[in-house]
C-alpha positions in Angstrom: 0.0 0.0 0.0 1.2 3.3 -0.9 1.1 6.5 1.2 -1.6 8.2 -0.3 -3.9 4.9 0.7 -6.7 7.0 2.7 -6.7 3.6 5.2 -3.6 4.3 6.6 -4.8 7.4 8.1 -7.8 5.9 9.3 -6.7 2.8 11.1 -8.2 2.4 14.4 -6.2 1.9 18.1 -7.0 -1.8 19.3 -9.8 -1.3 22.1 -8.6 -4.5 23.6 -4.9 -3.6 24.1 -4.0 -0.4 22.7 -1.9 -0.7 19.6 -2.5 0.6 16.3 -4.4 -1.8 14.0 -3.1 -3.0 10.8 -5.8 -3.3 7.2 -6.4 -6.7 6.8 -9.0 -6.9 4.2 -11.9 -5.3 2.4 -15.4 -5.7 1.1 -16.1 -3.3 -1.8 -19.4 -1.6 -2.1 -22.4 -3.1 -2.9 -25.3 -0.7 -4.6 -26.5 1.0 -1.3 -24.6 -0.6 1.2 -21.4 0.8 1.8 -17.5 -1.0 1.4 -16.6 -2.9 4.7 -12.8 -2.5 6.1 -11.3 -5.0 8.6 -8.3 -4.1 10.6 -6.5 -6.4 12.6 -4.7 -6.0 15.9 -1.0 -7.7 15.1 -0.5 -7.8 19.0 -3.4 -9.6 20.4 -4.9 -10.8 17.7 -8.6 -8.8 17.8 -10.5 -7.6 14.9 -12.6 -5.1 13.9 -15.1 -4.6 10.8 -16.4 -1.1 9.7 -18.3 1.0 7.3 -16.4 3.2 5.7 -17.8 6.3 4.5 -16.8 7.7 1.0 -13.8 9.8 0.7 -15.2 13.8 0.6 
């Protein structure tokens, strides 16, 4: 991923432990629903699927 990916400003802290959460996959959007980003916590292992609004 290059640095003008707008995910790597947008990756979440890890609300089990803290650290900053790495992209670990994506659903594109679908008609009216919107694309689905997971991010995965590299220290403990917990992850996290979101919405993610369209870029403005």
């Amino acid at each position: 991923m290059d640095s003008s990916d707008p995910n790597l400003t947008r990756k979440p802290f890890c609300s089990v432990c803290g650290a900053r959460m790495r992209y670990a996959r994506s659903i594109p959007r679908l008609g009216a629903n919107p694309e689905l980003v997971s991010y995965e916590c590299q220290r403990c292992g917990h992850v996290v699927t979101r919405a993610e609004d369209e870029p403005s």
